[in-house]
C-alpha positions in Angstrom: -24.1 10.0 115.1 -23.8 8.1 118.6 -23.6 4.8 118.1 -23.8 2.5 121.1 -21.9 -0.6 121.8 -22.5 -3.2 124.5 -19.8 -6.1 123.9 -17.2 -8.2 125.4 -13.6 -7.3 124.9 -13.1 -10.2 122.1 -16.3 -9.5 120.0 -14.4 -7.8 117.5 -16.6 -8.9 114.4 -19.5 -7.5 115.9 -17.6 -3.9 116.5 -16.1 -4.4 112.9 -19.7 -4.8 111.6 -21.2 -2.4 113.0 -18.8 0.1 111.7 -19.1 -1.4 108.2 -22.7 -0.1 108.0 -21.9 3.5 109.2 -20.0 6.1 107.4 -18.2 7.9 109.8 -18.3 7.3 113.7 -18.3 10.8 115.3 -18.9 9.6 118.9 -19.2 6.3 120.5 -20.4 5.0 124.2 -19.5 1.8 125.1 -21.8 0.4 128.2 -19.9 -0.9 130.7 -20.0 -4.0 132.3 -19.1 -5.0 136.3 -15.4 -6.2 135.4 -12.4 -4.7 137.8 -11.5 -0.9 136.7 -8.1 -1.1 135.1 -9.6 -4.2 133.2 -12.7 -2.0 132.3 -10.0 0.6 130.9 -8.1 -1.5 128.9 -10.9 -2.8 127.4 -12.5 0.5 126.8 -9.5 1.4 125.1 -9.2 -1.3 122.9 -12.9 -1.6 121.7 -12.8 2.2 120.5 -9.5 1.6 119.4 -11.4 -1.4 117.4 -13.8 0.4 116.2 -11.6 3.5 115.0 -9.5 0.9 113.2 -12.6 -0.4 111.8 -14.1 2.8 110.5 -10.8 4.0 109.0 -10.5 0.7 106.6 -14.1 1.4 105.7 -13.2 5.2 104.4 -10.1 3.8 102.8 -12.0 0.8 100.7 -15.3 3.3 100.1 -12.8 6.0 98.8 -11.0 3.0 96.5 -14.3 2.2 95.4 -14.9 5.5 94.1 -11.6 6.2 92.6 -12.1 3.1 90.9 -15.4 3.6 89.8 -14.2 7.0 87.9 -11.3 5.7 86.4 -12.6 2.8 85.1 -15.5 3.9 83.9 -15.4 4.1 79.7 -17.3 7.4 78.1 -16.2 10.2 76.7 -16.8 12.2 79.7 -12.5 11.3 80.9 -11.4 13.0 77.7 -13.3 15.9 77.0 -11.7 19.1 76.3 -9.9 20.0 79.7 -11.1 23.6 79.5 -14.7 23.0 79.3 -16.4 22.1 82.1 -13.8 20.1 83.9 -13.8 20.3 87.3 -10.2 20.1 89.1 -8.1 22.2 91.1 -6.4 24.1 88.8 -7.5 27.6 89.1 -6.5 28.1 85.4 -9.3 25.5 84.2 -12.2 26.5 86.4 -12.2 30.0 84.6 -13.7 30.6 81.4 -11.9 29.0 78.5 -12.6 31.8 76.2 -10.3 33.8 78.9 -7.4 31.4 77.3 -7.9 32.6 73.8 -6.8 35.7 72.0 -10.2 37.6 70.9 -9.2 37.1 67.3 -9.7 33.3 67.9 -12.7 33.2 69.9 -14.9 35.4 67.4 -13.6 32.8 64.5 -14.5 29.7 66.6 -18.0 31.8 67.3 -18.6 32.4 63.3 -17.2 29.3 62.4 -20.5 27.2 64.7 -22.5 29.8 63.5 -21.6 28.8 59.6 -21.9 25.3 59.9 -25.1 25.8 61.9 -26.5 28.0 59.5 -25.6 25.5 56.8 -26.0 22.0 57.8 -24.9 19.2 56.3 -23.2 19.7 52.4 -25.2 23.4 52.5 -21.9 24.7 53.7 -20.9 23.9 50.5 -23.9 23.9 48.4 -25.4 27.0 49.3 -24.8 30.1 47.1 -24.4 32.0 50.5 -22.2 29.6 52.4 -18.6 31.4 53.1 -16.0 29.1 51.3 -14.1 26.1 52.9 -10.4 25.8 53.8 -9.2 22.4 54.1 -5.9 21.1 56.1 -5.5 18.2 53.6 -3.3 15.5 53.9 -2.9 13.0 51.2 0.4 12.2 50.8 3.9 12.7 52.3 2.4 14.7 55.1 5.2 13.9 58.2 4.0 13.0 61.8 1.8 14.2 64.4 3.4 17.3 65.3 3.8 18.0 61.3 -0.2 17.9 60.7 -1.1 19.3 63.9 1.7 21.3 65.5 0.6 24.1 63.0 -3.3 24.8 64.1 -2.4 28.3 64.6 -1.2 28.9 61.7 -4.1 27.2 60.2 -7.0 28.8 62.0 -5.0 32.3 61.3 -4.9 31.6 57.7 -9.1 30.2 58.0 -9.3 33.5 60.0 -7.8 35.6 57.4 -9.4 34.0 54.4 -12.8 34.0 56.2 -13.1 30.4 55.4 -14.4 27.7 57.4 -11.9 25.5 58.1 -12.1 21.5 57.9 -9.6 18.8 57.9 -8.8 15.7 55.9 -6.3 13.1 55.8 -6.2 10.1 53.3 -3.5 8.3 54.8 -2.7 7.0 57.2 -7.0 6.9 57.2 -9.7 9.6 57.3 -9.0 11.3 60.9 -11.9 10.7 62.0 -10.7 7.1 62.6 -8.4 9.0 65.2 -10.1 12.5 66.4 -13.7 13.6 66.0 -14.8 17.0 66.9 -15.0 18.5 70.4 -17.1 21.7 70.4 -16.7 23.2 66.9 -16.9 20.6 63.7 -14.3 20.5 61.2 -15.0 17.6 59.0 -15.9 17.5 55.7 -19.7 16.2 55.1 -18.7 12.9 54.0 -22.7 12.3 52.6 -21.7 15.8 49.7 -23.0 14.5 46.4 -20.9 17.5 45.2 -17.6 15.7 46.8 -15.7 13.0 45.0 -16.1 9.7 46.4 -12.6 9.0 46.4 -11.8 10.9 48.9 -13.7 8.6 51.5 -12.9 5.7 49.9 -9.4 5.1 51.1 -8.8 2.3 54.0 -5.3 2.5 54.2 -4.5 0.2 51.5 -4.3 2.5 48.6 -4.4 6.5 49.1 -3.5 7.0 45.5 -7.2 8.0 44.7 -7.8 10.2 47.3 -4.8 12.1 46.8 -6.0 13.0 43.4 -9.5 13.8 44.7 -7.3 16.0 46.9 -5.5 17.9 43.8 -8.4 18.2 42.0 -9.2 21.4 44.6 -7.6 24.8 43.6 -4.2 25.3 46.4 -4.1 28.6 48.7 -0.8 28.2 48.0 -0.6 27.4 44.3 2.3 28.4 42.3 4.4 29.0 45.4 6.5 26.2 47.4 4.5 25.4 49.8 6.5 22.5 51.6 10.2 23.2 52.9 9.6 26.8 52.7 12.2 28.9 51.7 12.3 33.0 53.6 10.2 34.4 50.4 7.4 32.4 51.8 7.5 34.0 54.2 8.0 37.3 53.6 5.8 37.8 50.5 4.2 34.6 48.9 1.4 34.2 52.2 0.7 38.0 52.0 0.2 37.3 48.1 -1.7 33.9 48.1 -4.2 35.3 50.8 -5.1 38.7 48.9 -5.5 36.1 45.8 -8.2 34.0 48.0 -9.9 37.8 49.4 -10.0 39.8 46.6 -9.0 37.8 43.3 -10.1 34.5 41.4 -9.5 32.2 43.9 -12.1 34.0 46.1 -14.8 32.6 43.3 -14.0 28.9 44.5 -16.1 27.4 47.1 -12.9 24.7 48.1 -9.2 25.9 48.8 -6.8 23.7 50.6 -3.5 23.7 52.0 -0.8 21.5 53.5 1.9 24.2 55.3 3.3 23.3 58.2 3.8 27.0 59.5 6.7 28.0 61.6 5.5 29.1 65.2 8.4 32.0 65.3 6.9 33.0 62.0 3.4 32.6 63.2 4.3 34.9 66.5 6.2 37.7 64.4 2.8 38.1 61.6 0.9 38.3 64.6 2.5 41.0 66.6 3.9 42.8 63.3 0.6 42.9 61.8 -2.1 42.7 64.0 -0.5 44.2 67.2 -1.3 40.3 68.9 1.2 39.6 71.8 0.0 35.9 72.1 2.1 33.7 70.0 -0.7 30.6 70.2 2.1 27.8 70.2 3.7 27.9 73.5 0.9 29.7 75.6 -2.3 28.2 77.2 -3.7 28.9 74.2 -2.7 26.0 71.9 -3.8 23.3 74.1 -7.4 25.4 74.5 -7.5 25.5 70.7 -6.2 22.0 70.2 -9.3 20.7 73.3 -11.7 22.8 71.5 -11.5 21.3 68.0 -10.6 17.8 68.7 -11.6 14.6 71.5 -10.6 11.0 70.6 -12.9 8.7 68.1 -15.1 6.1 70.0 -12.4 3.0 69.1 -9.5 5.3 70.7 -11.2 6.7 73.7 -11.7 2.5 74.6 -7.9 2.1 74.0 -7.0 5.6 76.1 -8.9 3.6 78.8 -7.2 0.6 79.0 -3.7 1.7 78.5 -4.5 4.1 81.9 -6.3 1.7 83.8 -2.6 -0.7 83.0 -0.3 2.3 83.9 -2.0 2.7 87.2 -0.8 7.0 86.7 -4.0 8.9 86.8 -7.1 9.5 85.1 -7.2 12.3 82.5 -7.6 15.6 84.0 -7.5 14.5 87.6 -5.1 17.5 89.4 -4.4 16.3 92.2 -3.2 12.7 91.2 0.6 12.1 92.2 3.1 14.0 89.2 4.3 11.4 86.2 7.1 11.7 84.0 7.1 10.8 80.0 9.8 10.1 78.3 10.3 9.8 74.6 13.0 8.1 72.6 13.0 8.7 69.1 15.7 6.7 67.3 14.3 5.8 64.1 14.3 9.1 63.2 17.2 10.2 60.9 18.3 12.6 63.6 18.0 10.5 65.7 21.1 8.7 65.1 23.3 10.8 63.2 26.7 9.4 62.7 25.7 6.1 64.4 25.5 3.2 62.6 22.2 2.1 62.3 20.5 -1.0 60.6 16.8 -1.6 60.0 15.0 -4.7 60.4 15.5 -5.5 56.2 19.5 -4.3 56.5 20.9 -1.9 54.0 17.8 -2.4 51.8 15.9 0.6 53.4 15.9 3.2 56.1 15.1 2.1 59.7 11.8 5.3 60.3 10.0 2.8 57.4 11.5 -0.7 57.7 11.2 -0.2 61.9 14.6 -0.5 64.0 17.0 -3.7 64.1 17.4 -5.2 67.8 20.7 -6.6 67.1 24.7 -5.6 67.5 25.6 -1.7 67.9 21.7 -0.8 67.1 20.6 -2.3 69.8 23.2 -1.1 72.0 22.7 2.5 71.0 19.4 2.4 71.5 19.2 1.0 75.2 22.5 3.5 75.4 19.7 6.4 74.9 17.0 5.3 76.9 18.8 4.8 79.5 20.2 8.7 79.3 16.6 9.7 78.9 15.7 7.6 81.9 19.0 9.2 84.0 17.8 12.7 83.0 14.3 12.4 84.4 15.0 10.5 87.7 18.0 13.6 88.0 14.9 15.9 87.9 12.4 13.9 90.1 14.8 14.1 92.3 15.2 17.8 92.5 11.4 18.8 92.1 9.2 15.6 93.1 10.9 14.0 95.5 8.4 13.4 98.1 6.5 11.6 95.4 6.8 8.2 94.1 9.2 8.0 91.1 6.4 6.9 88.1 8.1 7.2 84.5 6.0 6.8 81.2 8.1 5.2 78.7 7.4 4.9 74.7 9.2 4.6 71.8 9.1 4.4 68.0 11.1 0.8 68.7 8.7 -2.3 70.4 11.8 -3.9 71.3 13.4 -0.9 73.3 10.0 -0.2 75.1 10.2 -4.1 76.0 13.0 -4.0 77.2 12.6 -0.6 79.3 9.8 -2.3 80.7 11.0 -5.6 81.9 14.8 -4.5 83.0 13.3 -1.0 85.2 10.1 -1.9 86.7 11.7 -1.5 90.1 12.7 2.3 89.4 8.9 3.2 88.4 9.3 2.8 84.5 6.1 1.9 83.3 5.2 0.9 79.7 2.3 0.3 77.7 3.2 -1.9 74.6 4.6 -5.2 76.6 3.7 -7.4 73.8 6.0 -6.4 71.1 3.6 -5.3 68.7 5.2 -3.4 66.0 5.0 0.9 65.7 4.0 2.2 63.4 4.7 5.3 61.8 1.6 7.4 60.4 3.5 8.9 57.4 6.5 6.4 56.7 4.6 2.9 57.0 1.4 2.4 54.9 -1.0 -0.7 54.0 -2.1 -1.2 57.6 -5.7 -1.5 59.4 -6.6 1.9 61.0 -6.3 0.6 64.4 -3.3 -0.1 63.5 -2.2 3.4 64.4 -3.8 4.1 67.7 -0.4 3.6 69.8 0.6 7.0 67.9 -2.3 8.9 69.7 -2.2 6.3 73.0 1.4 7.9 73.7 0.4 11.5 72.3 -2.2 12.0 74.8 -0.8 10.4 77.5 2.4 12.3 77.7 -0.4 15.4 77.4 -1.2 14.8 81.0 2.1 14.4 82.5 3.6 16.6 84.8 7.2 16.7 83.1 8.3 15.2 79.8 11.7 14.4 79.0 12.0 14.3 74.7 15.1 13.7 72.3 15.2 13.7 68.7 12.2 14.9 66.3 8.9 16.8 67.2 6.8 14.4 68.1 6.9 14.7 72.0 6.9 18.5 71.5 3.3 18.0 70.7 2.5 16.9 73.8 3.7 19.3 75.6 2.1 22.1 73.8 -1.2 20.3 74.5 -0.4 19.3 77.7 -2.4 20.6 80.7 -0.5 19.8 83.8 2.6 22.3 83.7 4.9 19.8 81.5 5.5 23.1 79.6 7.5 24.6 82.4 8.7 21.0 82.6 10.5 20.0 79.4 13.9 17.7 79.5 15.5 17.3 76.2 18.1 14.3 76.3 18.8 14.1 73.0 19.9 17.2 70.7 18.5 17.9 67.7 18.8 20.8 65.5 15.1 21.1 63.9 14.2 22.2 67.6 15.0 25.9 67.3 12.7 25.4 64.9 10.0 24.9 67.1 10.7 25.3 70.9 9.8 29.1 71.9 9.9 28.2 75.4 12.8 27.8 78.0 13.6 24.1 78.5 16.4 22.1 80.6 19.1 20.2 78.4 20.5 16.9 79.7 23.9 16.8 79.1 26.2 12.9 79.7 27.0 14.5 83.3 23.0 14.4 83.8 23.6 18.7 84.5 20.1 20.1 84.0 21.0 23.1 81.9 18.3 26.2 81.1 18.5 26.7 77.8 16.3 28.8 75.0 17.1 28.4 71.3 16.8 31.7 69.2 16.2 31.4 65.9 17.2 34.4 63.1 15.1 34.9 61.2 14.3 38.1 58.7 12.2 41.0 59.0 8.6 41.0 58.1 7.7 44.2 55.8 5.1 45.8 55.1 1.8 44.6 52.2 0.6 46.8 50.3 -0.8 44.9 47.1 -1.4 46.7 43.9 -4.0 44.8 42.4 -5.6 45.1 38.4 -7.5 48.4 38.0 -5.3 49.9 40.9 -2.5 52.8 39.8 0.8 52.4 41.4 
């Protein structure tokens, strides 16, 4: 556009005004008046210069505007599943997100929609025709985050294997739909069945003790074996047997099986490459966080509490690429392994353990704790400084203590630690601390999903962070800091990460786990000669 502009040299609101209305000034002509020539000049200069300046402050403010305007805005649309339909500039996420899955995964998420389609409602369990139903039940000592969830591979291979639909329930800490409702394939039990027991949706967090045995009234998969703290016969034999019994023998007549296991992803990675010839392992590939997007998206009361906590971090909107990088980091002291051979108190004293009673703030607990956070803070700036430097330092802190996140908050502001909980309310764990309103939990999932977008997260003790970065979507999986050892995590890490030692010496590490062979099934069952 030309724009033309006839003023004197000190009408700069007019110039500013005009340029307010326009949205890009690609050519101006400024009229001259009879003044002296090198007057003329210098005030030719300074009106375009004027007018430039104004234009540029209009971009800026209409680009703020916009940003705003996405990142503030509260539906669902931020935290949708970042493989479907998300535009960004990842060239991994604009492909097809079935190109993330094994093929044995995307035909059981296509006949799983087709089941529940095919039989709406409690049909799915009604129906003489329906397949059976698999359920993921928690109802009562069930462990964290990472315990229930770290394991959907195993549980969509064992839903795969039994050709069951597979659904999920917790009683406690509350029904998970309080938490997660489904994304793009629907995993909840029909909660209006007249053929379920009512006690399994009656639970509100203050007594769980009905729906568990609502729970045990199903027939296990995994009956008559131990099916919690698995021993190698586990796995080596008793899945191989339990499964043939849900195929081919009497538990293939009932219409409900559940489970609990929390599978081991090494084990997980050996059945599938042993057996079925699969070279994905599911946990540590772009496949978990695919699977984990596909079957879940945060309830209603959550997404409005996802919103808040990033509009108050300032970091990014969910799923927005080419935002500045963020650190998380973790620090996990409650946890018994968290503090082995420390001395410890919880907030009652020696009258119970510090993971249910919440952490002391007080003496040589206290002292330990910042002692840790501070390492954990140490390892990640050593890191930003090595990879992100030209960016501004921004660290995500959270804790299982309010008083250490507090504190974190208020004493390194100035070095780019940002936290969310400020106010001191308490955290709660979603196994260990029970008889609290649903909402109560939210800061579990807050810190879960934010840590999911970072761009590095720095963990410690337990699994919980782990979780995050298999879900994660923004590389934090070739960006894990551990600053705090812990020796359940050959357990779960298949994936090369850097260990932060007191020196802050970033150290590649990959923990190998032995574990024995996987033979052979050949199941002789009745009416079979051997």
């Amino acid at each position: 556009r030309v724009i033309y502009i006839r003023l004197k040299v000190l009408e700069v609101e007019k110039v500013s005004a005009i340029a307010w209305r326009v949205p890009c000034v690609e050519r101006i002509k400024i009229m001259p008046q009879s003044q002296p020539k090198s007057q003329l000049k210098s005030h030719r200069l300074l009106r375009i210069a004027t007018v430039f300046v104004a234009c540029h402050l209009y971009f800026i403010i209409s680009q703020t505007r916009q940003m705003s305007a996405t990142l503030f805005q509260q539906d669902d649309s931020q935290y949708d599943a970042p493989y479907f339909g998300q535009s960004n500039s990842a060239a991994s996420t604009q492909q097809n997100p079935r190109s993330h899955l094994p093929k044995w995964l995307q035909d059981y998420f296509d006949w799983h929609v087709a089941m529940r389609k095919k039989y709406p409602g409690d049909t799915i369990l009604t129906h003489p025709n329906s397949p059976g139903v698999l359920v993921k039940a928690c109802a009562y000592k069930c462990g964290g985050l990472h315990d229930r969830l770290g394991g959907l591979g195993w549980d969509l291979y064992l839903a795969n294997q039994t050709q069951r639909v597979l659904m999920i329930h917790w009683c406690i800490p509350a029904p998970i739909e309080h938490y997660l409702v489904p994304n793009l394939v629907d995993w909840t039990l029909p909660w209006n069945s007249s053929i379920l027991d009512e006690r399994l949706f009656s639970n509100t967090t203050e007594q769980h003790i009905h729906c568990d045995r609502a729970v045990g009234e199903w027939k296990g998969l995994f009956d008559g074996y131990v099916e919690y703290m698995q021993g190698e016969d586990f796995w080596e034999t008793n899945i191989d047997l339990a499964l043939d019994r849900a195929i081919h023998g009497d538990y293939s007549k009932h219409k409900i099986l559940r489970f609990k296991v929390l599978g081991v992803d090494q084990r997980l990675e050996q059945r599938l490459l042993k057996r079925h010839n699969e070279t994905d392992p599911i946990a540590w590939s772009d496949s978990f966080p695919a699977m984990f997007w596909t079957l879940f998206k945060p309830s209603e009361g959550l997404q409005q509490e996802l919103d808040a906590t990033f509009r108050h971090l300032q970091i990014s909107s969910p799923f927005d690429y080419s935002a500045p990088p963020f650190y998380a980091i973790h620090a996990r002291i409650r946890h018994p392994r968290g503090h082995m051979g420390q001395d410890i108190e919880s907030k009652i004293g020696d009258k119970g353990g510090p993971d249910k009673y919440g952490l002391s703030w007080d003496g040589p607990t206290k002292q330990f704790a910042i002692g840790v956070a501070q390492h954990a803070l140490a390892c990640a700036q050593e890191k930003h400084m090595k990879q992100h430097a030209l960016h501004a330092s921004i660290y995500s802190f959270y804790a299982d203590s309010e008083e250490l996140v507090t504190y974190m908050g208020n004493e390194y502001a100035a070095d780019g630690v940002r936290v969310r909980n400020m106010s001191g309310v308490e955290v709660l764990h979603i196994d260990r601390q029970q008889q609290h309103p649903p909402r109560s939990y939210y800061s579990a999932f807050v810190d879960l999903f934010i840590a999911s977008h970072a761009s590095c997260i720095v963990f410690g003790a337990g699994n919980y962070a782990l979780l995050s970065a298999k879900i994660n979507t923004r590389g934090a999986r070739q960006c894990l800091i551990r600053h705090y050892p812990d020796s359940s995590h050959a357990m779960v890490i298949r994936t090369i990460f850097l260990d932060c030692n007191e020196t802050l010496d970033l150290i590649p590490t990959s923990l190998e786990r032995e574990i024995s062979d996987l033979l052979e099934y050949n199941p002789i069952r009745v009416g079979e000669k051997t």
